[in-house]
LUMPAZA-720922 format. One record per atom (N, C-alpha, C, CB): y, x, z; residue in three letters. Coordinates in steps of 0.02 Angstrom, whole numbers, plus 50000, padded with zeros to 5 digits. Glycine has a CB too. Example, Ala and Ser with C-alpha at 12.3 -4.5 7.8 and 13.67 -1.06 7.14 Angstrom:
497165066050390ala497755061550390ala498355066050390ala497765056550452ala498885064250354ser499475068450357ser500025064550394ser499705070450286ser
//
This chain:
544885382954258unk545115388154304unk545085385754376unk545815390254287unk545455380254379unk545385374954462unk544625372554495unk545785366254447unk544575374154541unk543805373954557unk544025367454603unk543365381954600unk543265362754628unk543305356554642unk543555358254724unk542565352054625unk543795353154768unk544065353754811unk543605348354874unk544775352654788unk543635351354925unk543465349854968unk543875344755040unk543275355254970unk543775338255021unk544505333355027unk544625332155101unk544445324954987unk545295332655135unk545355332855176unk545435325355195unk545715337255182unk545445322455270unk545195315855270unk546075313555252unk544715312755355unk545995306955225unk547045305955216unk547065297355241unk547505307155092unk547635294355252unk547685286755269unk547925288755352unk546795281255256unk547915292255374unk548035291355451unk548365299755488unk547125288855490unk548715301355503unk549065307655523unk548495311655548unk549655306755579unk548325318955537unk547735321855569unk548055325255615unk547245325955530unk547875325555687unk548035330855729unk547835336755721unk547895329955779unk547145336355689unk546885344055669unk547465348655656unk546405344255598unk547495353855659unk548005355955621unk547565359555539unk548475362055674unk547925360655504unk547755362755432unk547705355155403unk546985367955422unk547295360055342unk546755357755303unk547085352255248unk546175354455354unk547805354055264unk548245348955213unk548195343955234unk548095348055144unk548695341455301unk548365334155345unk548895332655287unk548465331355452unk548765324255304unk548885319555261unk549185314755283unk548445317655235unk549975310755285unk550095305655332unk550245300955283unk550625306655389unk549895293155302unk550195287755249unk550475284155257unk549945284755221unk550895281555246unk551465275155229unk551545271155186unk551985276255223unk551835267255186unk551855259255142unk552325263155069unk552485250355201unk552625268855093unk552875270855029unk552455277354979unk553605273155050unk552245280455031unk551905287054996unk551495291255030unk552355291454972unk551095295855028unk550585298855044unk551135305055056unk549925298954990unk551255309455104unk551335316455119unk550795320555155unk551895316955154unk550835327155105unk550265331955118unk550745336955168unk549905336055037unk550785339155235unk550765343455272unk550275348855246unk550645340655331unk550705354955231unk550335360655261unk550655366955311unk550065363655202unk550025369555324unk550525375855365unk550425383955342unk550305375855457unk550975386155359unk550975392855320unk551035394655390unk551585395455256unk550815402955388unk550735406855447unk551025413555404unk549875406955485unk551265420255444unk551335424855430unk551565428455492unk551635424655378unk551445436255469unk551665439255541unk552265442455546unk551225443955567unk552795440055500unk553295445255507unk553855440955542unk553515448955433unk554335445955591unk554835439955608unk555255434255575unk555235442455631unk555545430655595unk556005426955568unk556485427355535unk556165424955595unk556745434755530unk557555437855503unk557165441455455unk558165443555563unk556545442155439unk556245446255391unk556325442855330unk555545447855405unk556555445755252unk556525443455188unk555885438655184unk556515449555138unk555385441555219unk554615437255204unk554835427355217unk553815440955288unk554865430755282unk555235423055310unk555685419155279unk555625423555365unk556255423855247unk556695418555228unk556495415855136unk557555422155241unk556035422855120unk555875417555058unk555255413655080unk555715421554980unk554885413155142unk554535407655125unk554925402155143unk553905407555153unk555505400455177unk555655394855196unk556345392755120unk555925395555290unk556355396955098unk556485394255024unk555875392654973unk556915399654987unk555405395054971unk554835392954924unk554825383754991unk553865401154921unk554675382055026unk554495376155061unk554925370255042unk554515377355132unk555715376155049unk556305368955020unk556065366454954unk557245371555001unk555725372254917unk556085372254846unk555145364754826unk556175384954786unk554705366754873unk554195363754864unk554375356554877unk553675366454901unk554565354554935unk554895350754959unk555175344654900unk555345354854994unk555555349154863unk556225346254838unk555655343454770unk557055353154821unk555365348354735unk555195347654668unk554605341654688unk554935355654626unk554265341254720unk553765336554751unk553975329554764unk553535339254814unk554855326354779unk555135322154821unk554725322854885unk555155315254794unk554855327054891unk554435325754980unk553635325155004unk554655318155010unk553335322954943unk552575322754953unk552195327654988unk552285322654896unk552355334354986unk552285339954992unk552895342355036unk552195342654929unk552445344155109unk553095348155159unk552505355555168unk553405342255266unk552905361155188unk552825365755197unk552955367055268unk553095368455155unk552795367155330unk552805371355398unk552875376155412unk552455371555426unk553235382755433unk553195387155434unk553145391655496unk553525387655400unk552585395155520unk552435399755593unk552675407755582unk551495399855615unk552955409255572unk553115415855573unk552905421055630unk553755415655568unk552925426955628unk553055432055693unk552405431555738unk553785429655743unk551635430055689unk550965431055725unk551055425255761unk550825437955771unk551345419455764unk551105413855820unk550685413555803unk551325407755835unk550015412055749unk549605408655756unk548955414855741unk549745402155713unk549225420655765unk548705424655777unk549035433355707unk547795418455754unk548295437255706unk548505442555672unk548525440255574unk547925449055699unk548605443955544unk548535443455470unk547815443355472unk548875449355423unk547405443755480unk546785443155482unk546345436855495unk546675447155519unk546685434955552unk546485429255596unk546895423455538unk546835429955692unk547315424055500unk547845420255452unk547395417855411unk548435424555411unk547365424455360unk546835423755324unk546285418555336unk546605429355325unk545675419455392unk545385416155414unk545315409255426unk545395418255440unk545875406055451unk546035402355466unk546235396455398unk546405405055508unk546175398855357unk546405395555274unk545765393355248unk546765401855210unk545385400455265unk544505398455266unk544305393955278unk544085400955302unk544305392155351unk544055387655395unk544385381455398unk544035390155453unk545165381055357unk545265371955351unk545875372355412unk544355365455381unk546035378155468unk546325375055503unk547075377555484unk546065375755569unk547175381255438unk547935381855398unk548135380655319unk548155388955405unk548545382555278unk548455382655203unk548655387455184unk548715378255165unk549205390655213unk549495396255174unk549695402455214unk550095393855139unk549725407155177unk550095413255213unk550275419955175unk549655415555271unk550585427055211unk550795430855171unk550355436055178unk551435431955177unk550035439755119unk549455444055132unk549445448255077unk548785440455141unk549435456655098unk549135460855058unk548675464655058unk549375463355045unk548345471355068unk548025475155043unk547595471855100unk548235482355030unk547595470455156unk547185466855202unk546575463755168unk547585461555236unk546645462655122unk546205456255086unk545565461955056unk546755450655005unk545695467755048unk545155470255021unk544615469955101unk545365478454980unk544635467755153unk543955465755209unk543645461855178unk544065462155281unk543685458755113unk543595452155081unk543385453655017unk544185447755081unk543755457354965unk543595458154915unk543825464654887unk543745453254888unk543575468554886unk543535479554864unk544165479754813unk542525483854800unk544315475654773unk544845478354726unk545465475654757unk544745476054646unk545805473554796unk546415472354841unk546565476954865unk546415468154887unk545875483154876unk546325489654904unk547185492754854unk545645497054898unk547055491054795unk547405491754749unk548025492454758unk547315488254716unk548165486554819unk548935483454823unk549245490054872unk548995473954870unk548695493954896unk549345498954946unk548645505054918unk549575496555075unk548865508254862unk548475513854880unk548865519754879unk547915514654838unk548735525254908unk549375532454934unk549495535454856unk548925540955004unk549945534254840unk550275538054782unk550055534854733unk550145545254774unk549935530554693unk549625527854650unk550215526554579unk549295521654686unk550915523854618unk551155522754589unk551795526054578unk551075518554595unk552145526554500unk552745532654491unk553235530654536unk553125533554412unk553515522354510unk554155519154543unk554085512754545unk554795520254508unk554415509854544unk554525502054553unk554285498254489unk555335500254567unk554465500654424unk554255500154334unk553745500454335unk554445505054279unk553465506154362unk552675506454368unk552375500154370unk552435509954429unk552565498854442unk552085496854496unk552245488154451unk552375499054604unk552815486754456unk552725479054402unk552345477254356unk553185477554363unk552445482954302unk551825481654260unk551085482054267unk551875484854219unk550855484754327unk550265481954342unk550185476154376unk549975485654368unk550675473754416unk550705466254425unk550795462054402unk550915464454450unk551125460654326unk551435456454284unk550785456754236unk552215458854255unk550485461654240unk549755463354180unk549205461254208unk549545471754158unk548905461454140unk547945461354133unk547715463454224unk547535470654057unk548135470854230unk547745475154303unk547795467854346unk548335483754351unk548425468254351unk548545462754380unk548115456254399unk548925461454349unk547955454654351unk547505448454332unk546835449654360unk547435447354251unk546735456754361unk546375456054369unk545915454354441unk546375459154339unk546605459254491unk546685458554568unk546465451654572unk547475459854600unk547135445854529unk547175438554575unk546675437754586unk547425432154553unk546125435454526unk545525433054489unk544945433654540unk545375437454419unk544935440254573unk544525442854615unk544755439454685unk544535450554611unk545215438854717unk545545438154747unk545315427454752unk546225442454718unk545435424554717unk545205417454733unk544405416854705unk545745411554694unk544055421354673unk543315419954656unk543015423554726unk543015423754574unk543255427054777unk542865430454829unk543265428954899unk542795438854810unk543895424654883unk544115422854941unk544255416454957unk544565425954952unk544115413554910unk544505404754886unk545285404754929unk543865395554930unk545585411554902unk546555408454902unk546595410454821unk547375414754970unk547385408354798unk547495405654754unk548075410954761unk547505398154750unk548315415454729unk548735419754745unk549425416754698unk548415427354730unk550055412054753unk550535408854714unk551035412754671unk550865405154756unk551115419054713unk551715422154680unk551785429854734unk552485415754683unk552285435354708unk552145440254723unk552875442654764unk551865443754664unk552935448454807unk553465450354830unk553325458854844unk553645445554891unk553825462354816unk553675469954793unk553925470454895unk554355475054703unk553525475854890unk553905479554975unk554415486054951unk553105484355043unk554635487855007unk554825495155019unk554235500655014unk555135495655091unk554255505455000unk553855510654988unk553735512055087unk554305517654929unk553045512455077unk552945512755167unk553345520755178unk551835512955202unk553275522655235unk553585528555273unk553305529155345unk554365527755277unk553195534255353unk553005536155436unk553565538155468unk552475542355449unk553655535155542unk554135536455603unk553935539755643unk554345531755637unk554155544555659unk553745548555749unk554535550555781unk553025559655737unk554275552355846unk554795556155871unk554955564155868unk554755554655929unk554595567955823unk554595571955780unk554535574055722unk554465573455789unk555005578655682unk555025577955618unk554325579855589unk555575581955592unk554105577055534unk553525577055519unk553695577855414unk553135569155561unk553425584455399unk553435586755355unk553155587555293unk553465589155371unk552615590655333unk551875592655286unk551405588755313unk551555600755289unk550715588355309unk550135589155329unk550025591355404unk549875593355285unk550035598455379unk550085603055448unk550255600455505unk550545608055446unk550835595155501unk551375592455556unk550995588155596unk552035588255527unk550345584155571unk550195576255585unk549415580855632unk550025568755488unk549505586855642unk548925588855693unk548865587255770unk548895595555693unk548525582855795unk548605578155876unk548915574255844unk549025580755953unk549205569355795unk549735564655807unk549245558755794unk550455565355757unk549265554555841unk548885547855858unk549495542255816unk548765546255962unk549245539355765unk549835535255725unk549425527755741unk549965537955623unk549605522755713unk549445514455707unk549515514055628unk550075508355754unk548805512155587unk549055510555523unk548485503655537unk548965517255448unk548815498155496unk548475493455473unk547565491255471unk548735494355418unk547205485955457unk546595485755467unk546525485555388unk546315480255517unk546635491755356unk546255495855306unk545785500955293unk546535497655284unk545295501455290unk544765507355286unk545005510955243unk544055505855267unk545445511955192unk545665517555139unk546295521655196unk546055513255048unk546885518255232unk547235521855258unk546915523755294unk547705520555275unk546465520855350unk546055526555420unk545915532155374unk545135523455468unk545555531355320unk545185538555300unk545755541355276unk544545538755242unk546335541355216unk546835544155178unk547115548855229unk547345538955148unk547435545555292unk547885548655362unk547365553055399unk548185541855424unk546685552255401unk546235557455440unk545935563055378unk545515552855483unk546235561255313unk546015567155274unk546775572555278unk545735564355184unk547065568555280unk547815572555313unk548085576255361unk548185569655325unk547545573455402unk547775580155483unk547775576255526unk548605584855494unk548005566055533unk548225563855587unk547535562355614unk548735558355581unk547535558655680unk547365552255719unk547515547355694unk547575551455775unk547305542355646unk547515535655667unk547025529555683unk547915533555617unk547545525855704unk546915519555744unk547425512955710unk546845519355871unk546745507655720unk546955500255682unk547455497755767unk545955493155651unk547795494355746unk548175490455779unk548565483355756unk548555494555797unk548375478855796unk548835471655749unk549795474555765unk548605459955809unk550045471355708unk550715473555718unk551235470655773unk550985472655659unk550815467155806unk551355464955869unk551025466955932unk551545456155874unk550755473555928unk550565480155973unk550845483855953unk549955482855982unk551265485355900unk551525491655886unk552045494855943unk551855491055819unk552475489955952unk552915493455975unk552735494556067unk553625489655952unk552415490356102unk552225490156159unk551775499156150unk551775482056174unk551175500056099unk551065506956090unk551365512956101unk550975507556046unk551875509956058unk552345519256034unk552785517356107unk553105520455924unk552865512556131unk553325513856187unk553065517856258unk553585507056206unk552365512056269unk551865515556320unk551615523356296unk551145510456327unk551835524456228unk551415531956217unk550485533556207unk551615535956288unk550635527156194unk549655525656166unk549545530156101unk549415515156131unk550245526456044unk550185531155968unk550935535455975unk550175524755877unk550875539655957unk551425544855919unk551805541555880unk551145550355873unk551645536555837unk552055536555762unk551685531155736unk552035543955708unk551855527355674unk551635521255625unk552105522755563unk551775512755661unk551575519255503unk551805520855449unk551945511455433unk551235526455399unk552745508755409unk552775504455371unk553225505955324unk552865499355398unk553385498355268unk554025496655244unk554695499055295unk553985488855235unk555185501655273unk555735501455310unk556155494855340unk556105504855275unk556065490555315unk556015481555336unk555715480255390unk555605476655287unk555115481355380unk554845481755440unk554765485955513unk554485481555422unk555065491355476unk555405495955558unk555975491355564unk555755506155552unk556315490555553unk557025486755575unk556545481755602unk557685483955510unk556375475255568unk556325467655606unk555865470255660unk555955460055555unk555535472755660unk554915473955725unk555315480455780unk553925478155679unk555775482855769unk556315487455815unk555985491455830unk556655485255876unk555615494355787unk555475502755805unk555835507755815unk555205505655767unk556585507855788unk556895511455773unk557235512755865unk557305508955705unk557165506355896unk556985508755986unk556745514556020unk556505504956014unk556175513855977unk555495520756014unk555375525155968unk554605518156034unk555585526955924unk555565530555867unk556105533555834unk555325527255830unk556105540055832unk556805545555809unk556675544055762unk556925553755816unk556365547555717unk556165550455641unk555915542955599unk555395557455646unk556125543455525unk556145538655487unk555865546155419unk557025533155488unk555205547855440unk554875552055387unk554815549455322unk554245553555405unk555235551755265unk555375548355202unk554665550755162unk556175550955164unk554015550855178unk553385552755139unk553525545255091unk552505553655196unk553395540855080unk553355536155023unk552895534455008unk553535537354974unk552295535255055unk551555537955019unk551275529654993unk550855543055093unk551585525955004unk551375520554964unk551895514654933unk550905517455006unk551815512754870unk552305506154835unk551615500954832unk552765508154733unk551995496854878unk551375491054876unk551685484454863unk550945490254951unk551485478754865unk551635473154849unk551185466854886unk551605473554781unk551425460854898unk550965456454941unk550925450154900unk551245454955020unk550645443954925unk550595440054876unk550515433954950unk549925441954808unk550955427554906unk550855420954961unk550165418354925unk551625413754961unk549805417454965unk549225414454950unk549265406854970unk548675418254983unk548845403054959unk548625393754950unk547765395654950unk548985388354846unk547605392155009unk547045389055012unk546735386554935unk547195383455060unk546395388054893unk546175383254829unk546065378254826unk545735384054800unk545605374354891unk545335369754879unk546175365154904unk544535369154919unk546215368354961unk547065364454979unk547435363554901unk547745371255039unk547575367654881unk547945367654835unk547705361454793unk547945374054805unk546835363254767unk546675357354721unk546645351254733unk546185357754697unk546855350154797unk546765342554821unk547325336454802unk546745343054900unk548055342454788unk548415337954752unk548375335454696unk548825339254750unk548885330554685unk548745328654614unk549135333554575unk548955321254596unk548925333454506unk549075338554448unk549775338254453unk548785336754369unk550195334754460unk550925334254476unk551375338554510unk550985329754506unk550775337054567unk551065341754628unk551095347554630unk550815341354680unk550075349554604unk550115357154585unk550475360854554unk549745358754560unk550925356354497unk551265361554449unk551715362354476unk551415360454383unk552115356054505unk552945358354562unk552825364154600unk553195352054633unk552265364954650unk552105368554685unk552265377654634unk551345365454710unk551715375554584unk551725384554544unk552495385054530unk551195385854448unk552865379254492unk553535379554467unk553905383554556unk553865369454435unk553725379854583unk554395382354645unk554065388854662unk554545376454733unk553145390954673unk553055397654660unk553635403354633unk552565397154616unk553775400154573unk553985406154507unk554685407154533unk553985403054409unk554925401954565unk555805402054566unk555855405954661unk556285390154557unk555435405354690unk555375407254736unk554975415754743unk555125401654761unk554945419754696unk554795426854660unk555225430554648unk554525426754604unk555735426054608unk556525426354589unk556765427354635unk556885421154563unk556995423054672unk557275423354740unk557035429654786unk557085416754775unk556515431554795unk556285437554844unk556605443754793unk555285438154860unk556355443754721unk556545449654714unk557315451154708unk556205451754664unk557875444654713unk558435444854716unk558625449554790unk558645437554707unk558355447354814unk558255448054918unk558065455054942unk557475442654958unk557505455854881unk557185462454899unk557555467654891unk556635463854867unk557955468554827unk558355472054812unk559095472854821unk558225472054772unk559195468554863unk560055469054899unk559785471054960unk560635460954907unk559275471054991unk558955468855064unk558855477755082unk558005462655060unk558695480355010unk558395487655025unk558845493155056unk558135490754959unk559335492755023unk560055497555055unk560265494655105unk560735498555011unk560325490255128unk560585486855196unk560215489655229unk560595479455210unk559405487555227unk559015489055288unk559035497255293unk558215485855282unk559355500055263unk559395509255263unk560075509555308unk559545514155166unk560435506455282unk561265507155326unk561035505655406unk561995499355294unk560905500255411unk560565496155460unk560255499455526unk560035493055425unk559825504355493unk559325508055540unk559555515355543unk558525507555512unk560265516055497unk560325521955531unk560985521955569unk560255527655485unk561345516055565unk561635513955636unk561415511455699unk561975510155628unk560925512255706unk560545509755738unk560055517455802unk560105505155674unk560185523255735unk560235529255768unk559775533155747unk560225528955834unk559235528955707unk558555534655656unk558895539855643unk558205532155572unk558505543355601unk558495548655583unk558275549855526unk558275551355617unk558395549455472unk558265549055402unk557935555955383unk558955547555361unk557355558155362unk557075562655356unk556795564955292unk556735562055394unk557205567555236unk557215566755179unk556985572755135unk557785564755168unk556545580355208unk556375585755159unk555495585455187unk556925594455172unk555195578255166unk554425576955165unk554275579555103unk554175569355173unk553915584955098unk553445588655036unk552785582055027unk553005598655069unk553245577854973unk552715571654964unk552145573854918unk553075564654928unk552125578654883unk551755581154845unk550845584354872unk552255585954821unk551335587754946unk550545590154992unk550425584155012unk550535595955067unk550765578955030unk550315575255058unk549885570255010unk550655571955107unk550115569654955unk549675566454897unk549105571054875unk550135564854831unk549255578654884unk548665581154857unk548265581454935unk548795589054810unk548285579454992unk547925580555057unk547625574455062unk548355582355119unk547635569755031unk547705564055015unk546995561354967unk548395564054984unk547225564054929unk546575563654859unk545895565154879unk546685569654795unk545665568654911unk544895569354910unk544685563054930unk544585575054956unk545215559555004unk545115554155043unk544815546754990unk545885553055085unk545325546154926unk545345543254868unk544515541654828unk545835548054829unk544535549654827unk544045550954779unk543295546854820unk544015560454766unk543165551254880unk542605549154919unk542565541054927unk542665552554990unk543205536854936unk543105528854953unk542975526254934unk543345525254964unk543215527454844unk543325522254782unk542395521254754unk543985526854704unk542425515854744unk541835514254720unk541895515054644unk541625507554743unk541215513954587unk541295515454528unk541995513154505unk540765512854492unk541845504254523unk542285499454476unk542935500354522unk541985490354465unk543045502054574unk543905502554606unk544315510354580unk543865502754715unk543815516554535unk543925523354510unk544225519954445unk543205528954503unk543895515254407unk544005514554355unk544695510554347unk543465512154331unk544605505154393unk545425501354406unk545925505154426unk545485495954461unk545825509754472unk546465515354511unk546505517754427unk546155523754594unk546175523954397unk546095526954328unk546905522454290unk545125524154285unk546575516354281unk547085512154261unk547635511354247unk547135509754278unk547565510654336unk548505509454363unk548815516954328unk548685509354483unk548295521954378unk548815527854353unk548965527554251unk548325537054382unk548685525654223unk548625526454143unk549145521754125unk547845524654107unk549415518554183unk550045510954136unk550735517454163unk550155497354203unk550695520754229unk551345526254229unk551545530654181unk551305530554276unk551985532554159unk552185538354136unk551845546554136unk552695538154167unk551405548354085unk551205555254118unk550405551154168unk552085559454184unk550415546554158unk549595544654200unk549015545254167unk549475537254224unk548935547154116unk548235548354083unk548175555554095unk548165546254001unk548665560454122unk548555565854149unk548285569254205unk548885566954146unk548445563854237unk548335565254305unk547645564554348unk548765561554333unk
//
């Protein structure tokens, strides 16, 4: 399954940054790596990666440290990605993004796909599942460690936004996905790609109308500043995954790798402990804060305004995987 690795130089501290520098001592070899991600610091993302690092840390004796850049320092999710490529990082937090890379990752955020939360596990815990990772380190060389469910995304504007009908002129910010540009322009809106630490400088200057995230992520990124409406559409249950460089990964010894997957698994635990105390807070949260909770979205038009967008994108083999997902829900071989 472990493919051969491409060895980073070790015996002497690398300034490079990435690439799993290596510092040696009369007692032991430690592998530095660095994780990047773009969400703030107070974000669940953050705090379970800096528990997956202890927990690496710990199970390793130290051989293995984890670094952690949060909040886009070291560029967009894209540029992250990239950068794992090229040797000059190891790790980071990444979802549906990854289909620029490989067509079946659209998977991880597609509009309505999934019933509920039950759903959406068992295609991650499954075969479907498997099948994402698989694709995912044979077309990207990361190593997908472990998983963290989101909030169901939602659109914010400073007007209530209902139907379809509603999103006519509305210039929104969705992600650098080719399925949402088309899904939101088969819907009625405008939308345009934007990295997420333009969002709010946007909706403030009045560049976009509105953005669709996790409700987590309206809070840590303070939209809820420039933005009335907290439009309860739902139109997506997605999920992300910490990725590892492969060859980084394979460079340790077999020891290490397994501490590493072991603190993976316990560090999954931990998020979905997080995720799910984290979810009602961040609702209390943002509507002291003064949103506007907007809870009569006809999610139904917008899934059926939605679908042609679906139909036209999906390639043979991504019809047959979506087919799928919907066939593991309740009532999905109907649909």
């Amino acid at each position: 399954m472990w493919k051969g690795f491409l060895a980073c130089a070790s015996g002497t501290v690398l300034l490079l940054g990435g690439c799993a520098a290596q510092t040696s001592s009369s007692e032991e070899d430690v592998t530095r790596w660095k994780m990047t991600h773009i969400s703030d610091s107070s974000h669940l993302w953050h705090r379970t990666a800096e528990q997956f690092a202890e927990l690496v840390e710990e199970k390793t004796d130290g051989a293995v440290v984890v670094d952690i850049f949060p909040n886009s320092q070291l560029g967009s999710e894209v540029d992250n990605i990239n950068s794992i490529r090229y040797g000059a990082t190891d790790l980071t937090i990444t979802g549906e993004t990854l289909e620029v890379w490989t067509p079946n990752a659209v998977m991880l955020a597609v509009p309505y796909a999934f019933e509920d939360e039950d759903h959406m596990r068992r295609v991650i815990e499954g075969p479907l599942g498997g099948i994402i990772e698989s694709d995912i380190e044979r077309d990207i060389g990361l190593t997908p460690l472990f998983y963290m469910e989101r909030a169901p995304r939602n659109l914010t504007s400073n007007v209530e936004i209902n139907t379809p009908e509603d999103l006519r002129g509305f210039n929104m910010r969705v992600p650098n996905v080719p399925l949402f540009l088309d899904a939101w322009s088969q819907a009625g809106a405008q939308p345009q790609v934007l990295s997420l630490s333009e969002v709010f400088t946007g909706l403030q200057q009045g560049v976009i109308d509105g953005q669709e995230n996790p409700n987590d992520l309206i809070e840590s990124n303070g939209f809820y500043e420039v933005q009335q409406y907290l439009n309860e559409t739902e139109h997506v249950r997605s999920w992300i995954y910490v990725v590892v460089g492969t060859e980084q990964l394979e460079a340790l010894p077999a020891d290490q790798q397994a501490a590493v997957k072991e603190a993976a698994a316990e560090a999954e635990a931990y998020a979905q402990d997080l995720h799910e105390a984290e979810t009602e807070a961040v609702r209390e949260r943002l509507d002291e804060q003064g949103m506007t909770f907007n809870d009569d979205v006809d999610q139904e038009a917008f899934r059926e305004a939605m679908m042609p967008a679906l139909e036209e994108y999906f390639t043979e083999e991504q019809n047959e995987l979506y087919l799928d997902i919907l066939a593991e829900g309740e009532g999905g071989e109907s649909e």
